[in-house]
N, CA, C and O atoms as CSV, one atom per row, in Angstrom:
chain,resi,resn,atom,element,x,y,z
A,1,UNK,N,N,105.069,85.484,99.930
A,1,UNK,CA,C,105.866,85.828,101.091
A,1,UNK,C,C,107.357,85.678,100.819
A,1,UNK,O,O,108.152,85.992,101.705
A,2,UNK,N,N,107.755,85.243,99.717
A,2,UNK,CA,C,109.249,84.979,99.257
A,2,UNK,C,C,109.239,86.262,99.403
A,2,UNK,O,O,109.334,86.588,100.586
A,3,UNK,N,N,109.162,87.126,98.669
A,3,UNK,CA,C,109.891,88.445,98.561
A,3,UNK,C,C,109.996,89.362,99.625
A,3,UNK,O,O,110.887,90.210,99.659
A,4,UNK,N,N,109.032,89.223,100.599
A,4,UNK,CA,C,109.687,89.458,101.932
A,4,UNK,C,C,110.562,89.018,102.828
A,4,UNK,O,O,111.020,89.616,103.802
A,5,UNK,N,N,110.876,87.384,102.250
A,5,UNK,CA,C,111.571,87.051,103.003
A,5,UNK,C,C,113.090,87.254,102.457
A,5,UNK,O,O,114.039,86.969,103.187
A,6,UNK,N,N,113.256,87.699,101.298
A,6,UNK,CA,C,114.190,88.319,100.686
A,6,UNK,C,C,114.754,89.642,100.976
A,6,UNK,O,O,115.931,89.888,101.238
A,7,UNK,N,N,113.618,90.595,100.884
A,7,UNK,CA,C,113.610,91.563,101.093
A,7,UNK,C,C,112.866,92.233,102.605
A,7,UNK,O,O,111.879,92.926,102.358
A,8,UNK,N,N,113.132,92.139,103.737
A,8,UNK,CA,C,112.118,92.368,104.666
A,8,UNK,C,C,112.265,93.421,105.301
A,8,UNK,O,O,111.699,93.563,106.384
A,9,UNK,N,N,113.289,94.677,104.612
A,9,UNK,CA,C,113.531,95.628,104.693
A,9,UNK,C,C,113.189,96.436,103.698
A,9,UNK,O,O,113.839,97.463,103.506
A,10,UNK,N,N,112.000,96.067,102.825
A,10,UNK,CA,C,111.837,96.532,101.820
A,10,UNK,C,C,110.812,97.578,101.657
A,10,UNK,O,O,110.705,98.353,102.607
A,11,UNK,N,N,110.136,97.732,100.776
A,11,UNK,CA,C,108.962,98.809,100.755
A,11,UNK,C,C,107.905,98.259,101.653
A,11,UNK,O,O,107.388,99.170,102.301
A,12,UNK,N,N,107.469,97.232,101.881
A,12,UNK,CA,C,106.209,96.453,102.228
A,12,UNK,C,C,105.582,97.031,103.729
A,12,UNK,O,O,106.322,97.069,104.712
A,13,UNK,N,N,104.136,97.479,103.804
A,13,UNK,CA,C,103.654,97.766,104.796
A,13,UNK,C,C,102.865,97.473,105.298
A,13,UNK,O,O,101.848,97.578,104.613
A,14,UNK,N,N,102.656,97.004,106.512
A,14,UNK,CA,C,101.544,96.285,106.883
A,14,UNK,C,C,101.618,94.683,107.067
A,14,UNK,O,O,102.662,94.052,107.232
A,15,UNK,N,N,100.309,94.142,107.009
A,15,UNK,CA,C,100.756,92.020,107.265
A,15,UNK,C,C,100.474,91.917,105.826
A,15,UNK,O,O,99.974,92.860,105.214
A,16,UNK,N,N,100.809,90.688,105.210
A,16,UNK,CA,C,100.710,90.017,103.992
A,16,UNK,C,C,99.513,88.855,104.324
A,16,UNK,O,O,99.894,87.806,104.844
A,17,UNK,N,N,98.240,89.014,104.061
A,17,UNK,CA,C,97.768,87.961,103.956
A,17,UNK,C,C,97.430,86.615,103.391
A,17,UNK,O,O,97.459,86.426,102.175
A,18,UNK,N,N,97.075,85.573,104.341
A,18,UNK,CA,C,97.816,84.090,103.331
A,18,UNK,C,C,96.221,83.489,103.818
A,18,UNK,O,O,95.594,83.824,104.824
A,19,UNK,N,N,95.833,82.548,102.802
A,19,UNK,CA,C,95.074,81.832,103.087
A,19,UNK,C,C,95.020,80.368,103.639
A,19,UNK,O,O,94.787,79.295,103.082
A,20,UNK,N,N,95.394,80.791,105.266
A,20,UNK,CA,C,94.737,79.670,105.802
A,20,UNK,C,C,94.925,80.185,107.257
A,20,UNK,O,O,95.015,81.406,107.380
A,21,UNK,N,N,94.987,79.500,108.251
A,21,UNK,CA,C,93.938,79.581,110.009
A,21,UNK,C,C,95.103,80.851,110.534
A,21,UNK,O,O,95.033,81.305,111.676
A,22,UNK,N,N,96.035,81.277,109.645
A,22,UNK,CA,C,97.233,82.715,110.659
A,22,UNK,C,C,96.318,83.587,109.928
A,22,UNK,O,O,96.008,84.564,110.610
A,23,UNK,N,N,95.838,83.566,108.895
A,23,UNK,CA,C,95.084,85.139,108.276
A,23,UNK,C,C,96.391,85.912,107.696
A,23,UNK,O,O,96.224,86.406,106.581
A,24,UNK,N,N,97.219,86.026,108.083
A,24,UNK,CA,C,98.145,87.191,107.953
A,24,UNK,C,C,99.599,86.963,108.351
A,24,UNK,O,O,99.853,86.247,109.319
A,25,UNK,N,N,100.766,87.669,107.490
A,25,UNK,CA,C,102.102,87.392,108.176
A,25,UNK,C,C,102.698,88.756,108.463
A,25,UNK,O,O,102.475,89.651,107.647
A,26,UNK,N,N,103.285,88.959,109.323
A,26,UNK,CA,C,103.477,90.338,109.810
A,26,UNK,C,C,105.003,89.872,109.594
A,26,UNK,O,O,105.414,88.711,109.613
A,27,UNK,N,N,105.639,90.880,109.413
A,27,UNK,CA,C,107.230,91.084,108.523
A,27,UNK,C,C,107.304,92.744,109.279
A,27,UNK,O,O,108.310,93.317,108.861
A,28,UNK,N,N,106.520,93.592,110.236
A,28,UNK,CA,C,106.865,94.952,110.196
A,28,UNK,C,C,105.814,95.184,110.944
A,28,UNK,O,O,104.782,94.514,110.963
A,29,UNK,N,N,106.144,96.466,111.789
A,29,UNK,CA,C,105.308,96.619,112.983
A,29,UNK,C,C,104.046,97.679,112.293
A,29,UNK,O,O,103.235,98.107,113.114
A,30,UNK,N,N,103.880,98.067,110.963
A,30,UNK,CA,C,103.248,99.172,110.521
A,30,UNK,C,C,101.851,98.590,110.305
A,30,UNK,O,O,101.775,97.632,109.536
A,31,UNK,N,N,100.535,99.124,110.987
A,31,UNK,CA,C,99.456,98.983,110.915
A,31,UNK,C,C,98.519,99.728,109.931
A,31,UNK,O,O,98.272,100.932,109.981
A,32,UNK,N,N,98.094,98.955,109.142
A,32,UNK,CA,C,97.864,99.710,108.243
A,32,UNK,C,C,95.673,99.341,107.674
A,32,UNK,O,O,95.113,99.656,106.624
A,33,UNK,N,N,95.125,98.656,108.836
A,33,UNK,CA,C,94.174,98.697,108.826
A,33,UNK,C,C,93.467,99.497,110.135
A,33,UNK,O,O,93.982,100.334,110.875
A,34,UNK,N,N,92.067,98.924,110.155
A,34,UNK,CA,C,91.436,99.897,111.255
A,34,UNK,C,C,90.411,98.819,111.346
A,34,UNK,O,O,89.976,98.075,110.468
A,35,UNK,N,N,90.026,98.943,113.071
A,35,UNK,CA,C,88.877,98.202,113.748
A,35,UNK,C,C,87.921,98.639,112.479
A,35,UNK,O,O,88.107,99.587,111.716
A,36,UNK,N,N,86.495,97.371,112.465
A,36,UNK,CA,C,85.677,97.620,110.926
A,36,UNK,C,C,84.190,98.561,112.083
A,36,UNK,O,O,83.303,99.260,111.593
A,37,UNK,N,N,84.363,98.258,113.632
A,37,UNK,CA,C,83.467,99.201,114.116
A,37,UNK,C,C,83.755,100.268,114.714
A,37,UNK,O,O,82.881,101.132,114.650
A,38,UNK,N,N,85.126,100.646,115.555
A,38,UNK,CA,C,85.334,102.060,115.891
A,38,UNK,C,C,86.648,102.779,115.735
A,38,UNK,O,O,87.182,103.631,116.445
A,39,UNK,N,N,87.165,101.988,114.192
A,39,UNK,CA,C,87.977,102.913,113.416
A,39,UNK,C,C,89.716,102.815,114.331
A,39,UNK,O,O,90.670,103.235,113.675
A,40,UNK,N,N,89.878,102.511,115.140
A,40,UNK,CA,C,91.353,102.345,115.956
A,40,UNK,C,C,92.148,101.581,114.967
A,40,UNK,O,O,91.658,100.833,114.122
A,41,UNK,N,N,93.883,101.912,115.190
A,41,UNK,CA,C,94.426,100.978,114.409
A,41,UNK,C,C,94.353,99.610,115.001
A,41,UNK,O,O,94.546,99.268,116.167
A,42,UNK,N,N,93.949,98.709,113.681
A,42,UNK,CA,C,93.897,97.526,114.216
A,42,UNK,C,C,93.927,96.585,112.915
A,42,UNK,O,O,93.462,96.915,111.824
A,43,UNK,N,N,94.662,95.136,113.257
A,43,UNK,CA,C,94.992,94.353,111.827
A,43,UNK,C,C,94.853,92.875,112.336
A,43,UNK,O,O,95.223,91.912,111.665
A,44,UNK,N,N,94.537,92.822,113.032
A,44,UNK,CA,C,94.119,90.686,113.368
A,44,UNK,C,C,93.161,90.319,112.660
A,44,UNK,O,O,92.280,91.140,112.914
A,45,UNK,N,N,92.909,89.853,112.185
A,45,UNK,CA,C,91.622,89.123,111.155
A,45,UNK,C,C,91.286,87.899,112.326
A,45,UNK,O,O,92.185,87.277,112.892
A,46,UNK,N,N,89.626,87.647,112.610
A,46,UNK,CA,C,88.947,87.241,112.698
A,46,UNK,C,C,87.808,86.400,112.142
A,46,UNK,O,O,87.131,86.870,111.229
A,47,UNK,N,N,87.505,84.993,112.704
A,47,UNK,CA,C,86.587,85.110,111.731
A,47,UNK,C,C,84.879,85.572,112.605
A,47,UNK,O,O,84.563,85.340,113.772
A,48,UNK,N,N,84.305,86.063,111.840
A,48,UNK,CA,C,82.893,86.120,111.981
A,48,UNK,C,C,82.132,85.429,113.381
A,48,UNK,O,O,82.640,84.329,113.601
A,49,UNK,N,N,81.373,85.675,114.086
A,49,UNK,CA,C,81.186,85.003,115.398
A,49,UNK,C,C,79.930,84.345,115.009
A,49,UNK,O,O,79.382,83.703,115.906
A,50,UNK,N,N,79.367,84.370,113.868
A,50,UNK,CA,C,78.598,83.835,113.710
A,50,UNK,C,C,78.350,81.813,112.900
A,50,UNK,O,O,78.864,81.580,111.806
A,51,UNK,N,N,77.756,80.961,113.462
A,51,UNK,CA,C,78.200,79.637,112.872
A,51,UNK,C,C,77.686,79.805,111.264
A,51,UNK,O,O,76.679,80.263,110.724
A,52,UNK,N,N,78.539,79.380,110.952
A,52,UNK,CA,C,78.374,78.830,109.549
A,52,UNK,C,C,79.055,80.418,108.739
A,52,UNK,O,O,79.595,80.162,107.663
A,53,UNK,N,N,79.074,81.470,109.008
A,53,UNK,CA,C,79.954,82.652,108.224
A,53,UNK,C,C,81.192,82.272,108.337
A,53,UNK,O,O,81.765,81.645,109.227
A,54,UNK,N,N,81.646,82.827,107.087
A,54,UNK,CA,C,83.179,82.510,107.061
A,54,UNK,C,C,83.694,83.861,106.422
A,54,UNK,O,O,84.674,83.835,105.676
A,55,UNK,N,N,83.056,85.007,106.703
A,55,UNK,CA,C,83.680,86.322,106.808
A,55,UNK,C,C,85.092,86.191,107.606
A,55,UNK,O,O,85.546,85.232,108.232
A,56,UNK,N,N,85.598,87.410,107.383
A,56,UNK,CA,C,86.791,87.485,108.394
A,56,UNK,C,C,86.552,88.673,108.565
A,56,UNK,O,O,86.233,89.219,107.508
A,57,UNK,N,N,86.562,89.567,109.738
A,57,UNK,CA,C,86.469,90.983,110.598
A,57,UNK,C,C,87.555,91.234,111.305
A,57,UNK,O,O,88.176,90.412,111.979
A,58,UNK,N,N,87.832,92.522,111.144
A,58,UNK,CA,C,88.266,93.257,111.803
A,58,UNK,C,C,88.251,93.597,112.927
A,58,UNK,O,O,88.377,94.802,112.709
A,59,UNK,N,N,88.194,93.520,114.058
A,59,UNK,CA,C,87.684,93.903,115.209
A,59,UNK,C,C,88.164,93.874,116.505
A,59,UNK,O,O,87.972,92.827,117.124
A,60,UNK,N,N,88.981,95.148,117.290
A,60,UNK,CA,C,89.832,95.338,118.617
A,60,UNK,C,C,89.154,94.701,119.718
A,60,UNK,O,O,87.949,94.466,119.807
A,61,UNK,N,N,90.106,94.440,120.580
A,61,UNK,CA,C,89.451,93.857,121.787
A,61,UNK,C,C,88.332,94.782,122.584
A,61,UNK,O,O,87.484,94.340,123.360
A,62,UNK,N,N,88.452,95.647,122.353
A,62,UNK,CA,C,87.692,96.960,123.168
A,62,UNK,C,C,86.103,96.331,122.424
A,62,UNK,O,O,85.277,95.655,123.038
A,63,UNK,N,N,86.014,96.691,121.245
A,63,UNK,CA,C,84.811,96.325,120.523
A,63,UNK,C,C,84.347,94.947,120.582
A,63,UNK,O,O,83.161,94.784,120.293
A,64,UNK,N,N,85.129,93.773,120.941
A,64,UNK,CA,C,84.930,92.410,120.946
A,64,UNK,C,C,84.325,92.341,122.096
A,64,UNK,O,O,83.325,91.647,122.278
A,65,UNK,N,N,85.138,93.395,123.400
A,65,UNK,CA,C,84.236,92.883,124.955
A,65,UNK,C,C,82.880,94.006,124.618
A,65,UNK,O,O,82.021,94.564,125.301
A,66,UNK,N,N,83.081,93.982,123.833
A,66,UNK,CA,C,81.452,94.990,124.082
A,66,UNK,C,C,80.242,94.545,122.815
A,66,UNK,O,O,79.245,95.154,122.427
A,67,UNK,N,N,80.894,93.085,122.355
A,67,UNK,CA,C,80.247,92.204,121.768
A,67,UNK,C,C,80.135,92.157,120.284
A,67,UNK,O,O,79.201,91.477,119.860
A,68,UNK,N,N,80.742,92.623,119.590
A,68,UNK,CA,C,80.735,93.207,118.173
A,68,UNK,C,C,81.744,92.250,117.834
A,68,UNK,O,O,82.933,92.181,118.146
A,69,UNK,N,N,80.979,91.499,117.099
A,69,UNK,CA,C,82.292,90.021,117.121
A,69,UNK,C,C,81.740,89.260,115.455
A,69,UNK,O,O,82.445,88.337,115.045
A,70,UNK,N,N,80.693,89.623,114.714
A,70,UNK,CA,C,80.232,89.477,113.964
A,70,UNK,C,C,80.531,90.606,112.696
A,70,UNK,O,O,81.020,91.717,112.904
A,71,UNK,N,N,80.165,90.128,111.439
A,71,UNK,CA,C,81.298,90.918,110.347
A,71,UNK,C,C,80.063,92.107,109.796
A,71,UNK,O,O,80.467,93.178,109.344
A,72,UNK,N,N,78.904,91.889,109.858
A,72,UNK,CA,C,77.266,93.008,109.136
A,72,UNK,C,C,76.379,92.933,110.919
A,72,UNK,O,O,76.821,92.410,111.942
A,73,UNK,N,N,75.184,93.588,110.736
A,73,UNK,CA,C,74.372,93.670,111.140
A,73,UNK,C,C,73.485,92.924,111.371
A,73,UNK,O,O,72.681,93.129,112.280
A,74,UNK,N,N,73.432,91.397,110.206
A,74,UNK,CA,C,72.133,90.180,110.040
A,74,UNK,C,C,73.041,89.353,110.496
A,74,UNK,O,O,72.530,88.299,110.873
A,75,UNK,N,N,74.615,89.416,110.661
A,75,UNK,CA,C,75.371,88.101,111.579
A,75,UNK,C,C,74.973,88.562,113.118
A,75,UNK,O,O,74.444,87.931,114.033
A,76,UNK,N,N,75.494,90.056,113.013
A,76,UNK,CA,C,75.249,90.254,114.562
A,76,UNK,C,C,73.451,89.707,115.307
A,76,UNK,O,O,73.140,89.287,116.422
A,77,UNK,N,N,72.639,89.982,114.063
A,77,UNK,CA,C,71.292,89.872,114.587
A,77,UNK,C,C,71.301,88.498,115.119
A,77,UNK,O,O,71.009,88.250,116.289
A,78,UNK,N,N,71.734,87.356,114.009
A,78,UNK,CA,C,71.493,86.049,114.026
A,78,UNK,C,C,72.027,85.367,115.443
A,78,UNK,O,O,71.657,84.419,116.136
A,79,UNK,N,N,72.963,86.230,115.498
A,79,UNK,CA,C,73.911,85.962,116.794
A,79,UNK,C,C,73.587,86.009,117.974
A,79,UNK,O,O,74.226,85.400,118.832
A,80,UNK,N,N,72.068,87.063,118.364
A,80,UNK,CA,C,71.433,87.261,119.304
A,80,UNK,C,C,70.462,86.455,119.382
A,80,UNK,O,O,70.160,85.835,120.402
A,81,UNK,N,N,69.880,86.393,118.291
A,81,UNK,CA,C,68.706,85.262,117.909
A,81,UNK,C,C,69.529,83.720,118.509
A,81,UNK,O,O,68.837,83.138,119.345
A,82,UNK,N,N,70.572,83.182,118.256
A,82,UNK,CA,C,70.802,82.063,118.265
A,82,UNK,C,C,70.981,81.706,120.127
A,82,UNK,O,O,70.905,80.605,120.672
A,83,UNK,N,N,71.264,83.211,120.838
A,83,UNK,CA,C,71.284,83.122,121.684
A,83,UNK,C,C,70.245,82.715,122.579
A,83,UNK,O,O,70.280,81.935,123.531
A,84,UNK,N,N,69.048,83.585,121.954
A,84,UNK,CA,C,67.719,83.323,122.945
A,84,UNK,C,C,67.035,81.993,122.751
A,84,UNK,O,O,66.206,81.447,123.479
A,85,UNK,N,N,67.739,81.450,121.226
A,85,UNK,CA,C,67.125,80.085,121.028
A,85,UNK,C,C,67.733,79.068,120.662
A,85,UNK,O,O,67.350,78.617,119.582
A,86,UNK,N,N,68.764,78.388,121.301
A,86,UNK,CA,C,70.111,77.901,120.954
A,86,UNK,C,C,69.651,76.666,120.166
A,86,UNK,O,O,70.524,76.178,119.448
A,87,UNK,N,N,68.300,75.988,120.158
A,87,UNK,CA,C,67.904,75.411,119.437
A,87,UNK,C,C,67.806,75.049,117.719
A,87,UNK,O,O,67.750,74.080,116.962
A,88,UNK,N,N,67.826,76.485,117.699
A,88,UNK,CA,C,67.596,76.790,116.012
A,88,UNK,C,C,68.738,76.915,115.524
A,88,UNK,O,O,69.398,77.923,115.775
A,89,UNK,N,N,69.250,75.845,114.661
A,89,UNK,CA,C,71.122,75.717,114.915
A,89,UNK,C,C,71.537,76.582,113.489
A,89,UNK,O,O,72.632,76.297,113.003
A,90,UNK,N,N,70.715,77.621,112.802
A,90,UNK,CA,C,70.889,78.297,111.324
A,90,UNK,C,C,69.583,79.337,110.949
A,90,UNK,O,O,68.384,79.252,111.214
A,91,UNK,N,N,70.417,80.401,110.174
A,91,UNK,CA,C,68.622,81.080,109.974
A,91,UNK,C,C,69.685,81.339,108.331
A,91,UNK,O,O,70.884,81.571,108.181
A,92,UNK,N,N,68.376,81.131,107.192
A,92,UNK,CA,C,68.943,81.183,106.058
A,92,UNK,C,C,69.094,82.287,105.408
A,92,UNK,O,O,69.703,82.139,104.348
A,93,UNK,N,N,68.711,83.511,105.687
A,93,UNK,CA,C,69.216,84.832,105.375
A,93,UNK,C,C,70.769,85.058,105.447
A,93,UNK,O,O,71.404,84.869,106.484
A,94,UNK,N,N,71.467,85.576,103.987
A,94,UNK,CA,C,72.585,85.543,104.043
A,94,UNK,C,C,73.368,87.141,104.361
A,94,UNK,O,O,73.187,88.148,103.676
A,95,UNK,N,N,73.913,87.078,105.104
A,95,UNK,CA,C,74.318,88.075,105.174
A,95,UNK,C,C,75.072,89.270,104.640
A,95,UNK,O,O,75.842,89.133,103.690
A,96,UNK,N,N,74.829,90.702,105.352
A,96,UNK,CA,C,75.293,91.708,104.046
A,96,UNK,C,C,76.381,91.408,103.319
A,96,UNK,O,O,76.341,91.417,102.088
A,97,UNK,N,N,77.763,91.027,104.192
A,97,UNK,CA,C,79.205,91.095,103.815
A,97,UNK,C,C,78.921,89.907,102.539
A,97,UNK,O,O,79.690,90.041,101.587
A,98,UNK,N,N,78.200,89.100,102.454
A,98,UNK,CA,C,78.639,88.117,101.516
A,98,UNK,C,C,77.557,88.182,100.593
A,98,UNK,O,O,77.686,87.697,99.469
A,99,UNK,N,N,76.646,88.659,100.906
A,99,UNK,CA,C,75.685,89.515,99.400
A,99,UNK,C,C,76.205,90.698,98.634
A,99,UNK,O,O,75.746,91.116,97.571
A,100,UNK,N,N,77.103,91.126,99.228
A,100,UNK,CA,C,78.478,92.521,98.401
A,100,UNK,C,C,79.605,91.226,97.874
A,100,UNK,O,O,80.750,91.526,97.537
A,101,UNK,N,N,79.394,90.602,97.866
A,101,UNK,CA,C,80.737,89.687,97.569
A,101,UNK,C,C,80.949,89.430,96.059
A,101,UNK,O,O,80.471,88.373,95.648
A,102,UNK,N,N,81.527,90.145,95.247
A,102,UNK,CA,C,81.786,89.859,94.025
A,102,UNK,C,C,81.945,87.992,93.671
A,102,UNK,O,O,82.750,87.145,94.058
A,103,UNK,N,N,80.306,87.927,92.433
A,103,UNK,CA,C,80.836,86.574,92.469
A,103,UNK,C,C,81.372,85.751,91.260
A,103,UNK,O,O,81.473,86.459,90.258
A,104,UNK,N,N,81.639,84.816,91.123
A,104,UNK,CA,C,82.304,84.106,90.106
A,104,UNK,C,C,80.716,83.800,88.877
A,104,UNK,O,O,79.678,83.635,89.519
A,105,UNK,N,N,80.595,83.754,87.792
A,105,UNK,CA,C,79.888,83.632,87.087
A,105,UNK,C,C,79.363,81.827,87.163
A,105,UNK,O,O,80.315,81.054,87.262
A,106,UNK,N,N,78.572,81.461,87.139
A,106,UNK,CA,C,78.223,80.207,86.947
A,106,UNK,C,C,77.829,79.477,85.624
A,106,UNK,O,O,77.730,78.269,85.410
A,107,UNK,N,N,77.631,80.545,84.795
A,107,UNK,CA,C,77.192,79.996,83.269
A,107,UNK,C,C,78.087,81.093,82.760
A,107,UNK,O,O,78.115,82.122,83.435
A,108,UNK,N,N,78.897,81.023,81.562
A,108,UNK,CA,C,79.194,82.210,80.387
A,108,UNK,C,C,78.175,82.600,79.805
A,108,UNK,O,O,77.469,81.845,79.136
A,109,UNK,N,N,77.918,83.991,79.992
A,109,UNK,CA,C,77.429,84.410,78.824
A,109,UNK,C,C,77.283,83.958,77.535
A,109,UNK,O,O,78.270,83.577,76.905
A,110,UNK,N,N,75.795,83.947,76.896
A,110,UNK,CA,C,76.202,83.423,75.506
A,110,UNK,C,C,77.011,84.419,74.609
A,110,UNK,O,O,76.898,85.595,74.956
A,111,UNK,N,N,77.919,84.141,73.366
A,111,UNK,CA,C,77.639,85.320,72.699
A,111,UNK,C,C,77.045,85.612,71.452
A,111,UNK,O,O,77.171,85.009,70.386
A,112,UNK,N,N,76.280,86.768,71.765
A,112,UNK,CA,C,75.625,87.334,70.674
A,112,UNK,C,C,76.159,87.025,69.182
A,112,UNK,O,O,77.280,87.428,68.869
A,113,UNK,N,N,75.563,86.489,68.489
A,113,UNK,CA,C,76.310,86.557,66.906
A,113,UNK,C,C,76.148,87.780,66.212
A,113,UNK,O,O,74.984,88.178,66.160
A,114,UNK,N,N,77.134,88.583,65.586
A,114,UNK,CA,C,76.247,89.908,64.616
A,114,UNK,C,C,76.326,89.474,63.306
A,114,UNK,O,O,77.302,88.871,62.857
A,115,UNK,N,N,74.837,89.901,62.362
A,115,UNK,CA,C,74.698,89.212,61.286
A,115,UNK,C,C,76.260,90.094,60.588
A,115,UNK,O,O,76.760,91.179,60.885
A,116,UNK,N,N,76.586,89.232,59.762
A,116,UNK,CA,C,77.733,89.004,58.586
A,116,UNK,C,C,77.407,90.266,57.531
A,116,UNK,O,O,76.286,90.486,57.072
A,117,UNK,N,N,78.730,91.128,57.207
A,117,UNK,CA,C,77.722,91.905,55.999
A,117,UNK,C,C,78.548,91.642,54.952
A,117,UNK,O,O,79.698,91.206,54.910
A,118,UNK,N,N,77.445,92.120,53.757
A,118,UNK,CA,C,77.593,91.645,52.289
A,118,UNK,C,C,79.103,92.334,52.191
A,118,UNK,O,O,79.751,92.256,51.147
């Protein structure tokens, strides 16, 4: 964010996102995302309505009062589920957004040796 704050007339479009509870720093009124369910401009990051996801969504108020507050389809499900049974405080199916989630390797690869030639 230095260089916006240097430059805040500069090329930069859209919010700069930072990791932690703002999501985002806005430096410029230019919107440059879209609701993730009915496409409007829209740029607030959210997190996930579901407990224990820590997605962040996209999602306008229009789509939020009409309950779409969850980041896939198995948060939104869980979300209904948790409703009818407020008891069951987790269901362990992980959801789409974080089964697409590029992940960090946990072991290196070994590597292959190629035999040596004469």
């Amino acid at each position: 964010h230095k260089y916006l704050e240097e430059f805040p007339d500069g090329f930069y479009k859209g919010k700069l996102f930072v990791f932690d509870e703002r999501y985002a720093l806005s430096y410029n009124s230019d919107t440059v995302s879209e609701c993730s369910y009915c496409g409007v401009p829209w740029d607030q990051y959210k997190l996930c309505s579901t407990p224990q996801c820590r997605q962040l969504i996209l999602t306008c108020p229009a789509c939020q009062q009409q309950g779409f507050t969850a980041c896939c389809v198995t948060c939104q499900d869980k979300g209904r589920r948790l409703a009818l049974s407020p008891t069951q405080n987790s269901f362990k199916e992980e959801c789409e957004c974080t089964a697409r989630r590029p992940r960090i390797p946990s072991e290196l690869p070994r590597q292959v040796r190629l035999p040596m030639s004469p």
